[in-house]
MARKE-12137 format. One record per residue (C-alpha): residue number from 1; residue in three letters; chain; x, y, z. Coordinates in pm, 1 decimal. Layout:
BEGIN
SITE  pos  code  unit         x         y         z
SITE  NUM   ALA     A         X         Y         Z
...
END
This chain:
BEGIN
SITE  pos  code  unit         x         y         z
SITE    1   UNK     A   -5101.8   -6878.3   -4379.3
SITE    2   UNK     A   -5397.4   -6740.0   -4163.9
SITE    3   UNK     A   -5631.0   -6494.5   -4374.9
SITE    4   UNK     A   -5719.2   -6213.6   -4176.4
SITE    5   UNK     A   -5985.4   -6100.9   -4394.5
SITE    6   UNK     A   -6137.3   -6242.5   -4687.6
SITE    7   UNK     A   -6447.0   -6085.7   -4904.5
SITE    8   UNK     A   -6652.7   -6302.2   -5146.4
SITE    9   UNK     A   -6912.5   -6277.2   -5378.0
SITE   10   UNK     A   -7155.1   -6521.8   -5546.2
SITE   11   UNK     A   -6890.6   -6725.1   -5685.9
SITE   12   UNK     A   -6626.6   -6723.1   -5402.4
SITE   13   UNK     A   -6360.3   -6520.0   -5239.4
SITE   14   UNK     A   -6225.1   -6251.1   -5474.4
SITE   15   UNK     A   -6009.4   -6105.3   -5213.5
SITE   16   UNK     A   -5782.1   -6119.3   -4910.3
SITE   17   UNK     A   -5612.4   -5987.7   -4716.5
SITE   18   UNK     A   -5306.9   -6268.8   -4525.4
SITE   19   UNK     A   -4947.4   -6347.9   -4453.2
SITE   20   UNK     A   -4830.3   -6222.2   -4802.6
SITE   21   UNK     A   -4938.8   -5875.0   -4662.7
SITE   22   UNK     A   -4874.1   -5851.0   -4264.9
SITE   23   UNK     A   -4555.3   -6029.3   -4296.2
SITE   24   UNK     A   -4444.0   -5874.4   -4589.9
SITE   25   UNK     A   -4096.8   -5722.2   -4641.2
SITE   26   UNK     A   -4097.1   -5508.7   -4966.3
SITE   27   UNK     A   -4263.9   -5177.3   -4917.8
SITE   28   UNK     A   -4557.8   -5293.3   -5243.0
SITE   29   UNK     A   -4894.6   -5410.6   -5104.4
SITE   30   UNK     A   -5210.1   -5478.3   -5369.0
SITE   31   UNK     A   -5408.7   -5603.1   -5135.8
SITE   32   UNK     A   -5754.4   -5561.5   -4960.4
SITE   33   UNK     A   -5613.8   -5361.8   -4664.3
SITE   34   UNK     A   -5490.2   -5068.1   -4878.8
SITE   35   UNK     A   -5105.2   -5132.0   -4657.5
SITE   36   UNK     A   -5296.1   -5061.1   -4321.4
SITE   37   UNK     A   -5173.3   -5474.0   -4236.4
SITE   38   UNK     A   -4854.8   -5497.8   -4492.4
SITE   39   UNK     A   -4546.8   -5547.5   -4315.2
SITE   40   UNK     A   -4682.1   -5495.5   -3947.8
SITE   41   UNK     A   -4702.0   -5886.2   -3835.6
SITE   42   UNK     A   -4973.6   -6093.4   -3731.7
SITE   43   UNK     A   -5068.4   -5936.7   -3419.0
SITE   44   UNK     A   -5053.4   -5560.9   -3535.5
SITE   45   UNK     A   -5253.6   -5687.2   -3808.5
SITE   46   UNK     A   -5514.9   -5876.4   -3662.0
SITE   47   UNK     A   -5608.5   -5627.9   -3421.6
SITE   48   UNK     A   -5598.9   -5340.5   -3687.8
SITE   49   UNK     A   -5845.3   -5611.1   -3877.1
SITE   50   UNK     A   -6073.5   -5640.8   -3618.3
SITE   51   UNK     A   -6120.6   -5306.3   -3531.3
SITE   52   UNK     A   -6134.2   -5191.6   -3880.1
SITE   53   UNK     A   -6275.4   -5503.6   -4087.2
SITE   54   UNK     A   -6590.0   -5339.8   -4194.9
SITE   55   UNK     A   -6434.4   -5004.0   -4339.6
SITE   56   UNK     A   -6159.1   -5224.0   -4488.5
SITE   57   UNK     A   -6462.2   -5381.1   -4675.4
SITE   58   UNK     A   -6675.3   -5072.7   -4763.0
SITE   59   UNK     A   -6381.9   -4862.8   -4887.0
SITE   60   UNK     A   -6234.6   -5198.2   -5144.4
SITE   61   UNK     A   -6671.5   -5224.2   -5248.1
SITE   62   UNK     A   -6594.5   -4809.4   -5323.2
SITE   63   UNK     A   -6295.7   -4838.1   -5494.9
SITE   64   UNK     A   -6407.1   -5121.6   -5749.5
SITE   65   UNK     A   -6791.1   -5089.9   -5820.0
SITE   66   UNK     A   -6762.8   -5337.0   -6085.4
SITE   67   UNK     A   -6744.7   -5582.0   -5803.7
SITE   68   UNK     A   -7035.2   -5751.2   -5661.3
SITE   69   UNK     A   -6911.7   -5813.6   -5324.4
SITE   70   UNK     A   -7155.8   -6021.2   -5120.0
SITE   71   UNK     A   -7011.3   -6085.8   -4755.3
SITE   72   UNK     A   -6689.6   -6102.8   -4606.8
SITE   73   UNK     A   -6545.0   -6311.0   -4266.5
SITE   74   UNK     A   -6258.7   -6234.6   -4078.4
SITE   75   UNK     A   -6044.2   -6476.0   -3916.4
SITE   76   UNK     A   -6317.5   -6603.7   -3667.0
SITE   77   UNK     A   -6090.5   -6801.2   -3426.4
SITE   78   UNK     A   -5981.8   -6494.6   -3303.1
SITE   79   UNK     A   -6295.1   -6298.5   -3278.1
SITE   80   UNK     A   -6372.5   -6151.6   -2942.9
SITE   81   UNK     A   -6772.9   -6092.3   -2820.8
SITE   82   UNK     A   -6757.3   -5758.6   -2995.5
SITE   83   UNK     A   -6634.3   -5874.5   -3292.2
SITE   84   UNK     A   -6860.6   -6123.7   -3308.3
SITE   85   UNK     A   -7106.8   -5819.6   -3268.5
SITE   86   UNK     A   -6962.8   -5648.6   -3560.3
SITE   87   UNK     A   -6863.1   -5971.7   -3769.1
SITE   88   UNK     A   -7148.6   -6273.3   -3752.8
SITE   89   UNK     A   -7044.9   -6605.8   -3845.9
END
């Protein structure tokens, strides 16, 4: 199951966003993409994850302030130079 996105704070990931989501059948998603990824497939997905990683991040650090989120990777074997640019190992 390839994680797409994952955010973490100081004691590890607390969220992610993966297969349960983009290959998802039932119309209920919970996770870190807010449905932008769920049921759209790995491809759909990872593009829509790479061009959007960052806000994906900002807006789940918005919507739960009691979180201390600390970084967040997306799935760097597929990283292009300008996601690289946006998302540093």
């Amino acid at each position: 199951m390839s994680t797409l996105i994952a955010i973490y704070d100081a004691a590890g990931c607390i969220a992610r966003c993966d297969a349960r989501c983009y290959s998802a059948t039932d119309p209920h998603c919970d996770c870190i993409c807010r449905g932008a990824n769920h049921g759209k497939g790995y491809r759909a997905a990872a593009l829509h994850t790479a061009t959007a990683g960052k806000l994906i991040v900002e807006a789940y650090a918005k919507d739960n302030p009691h979180l201390n989120v600390t970084s967040y990777k997306t799935d760097g074997k597929r990283q292009n130079a300008k996601q690289r640019e946006l998302f540093p190992p």
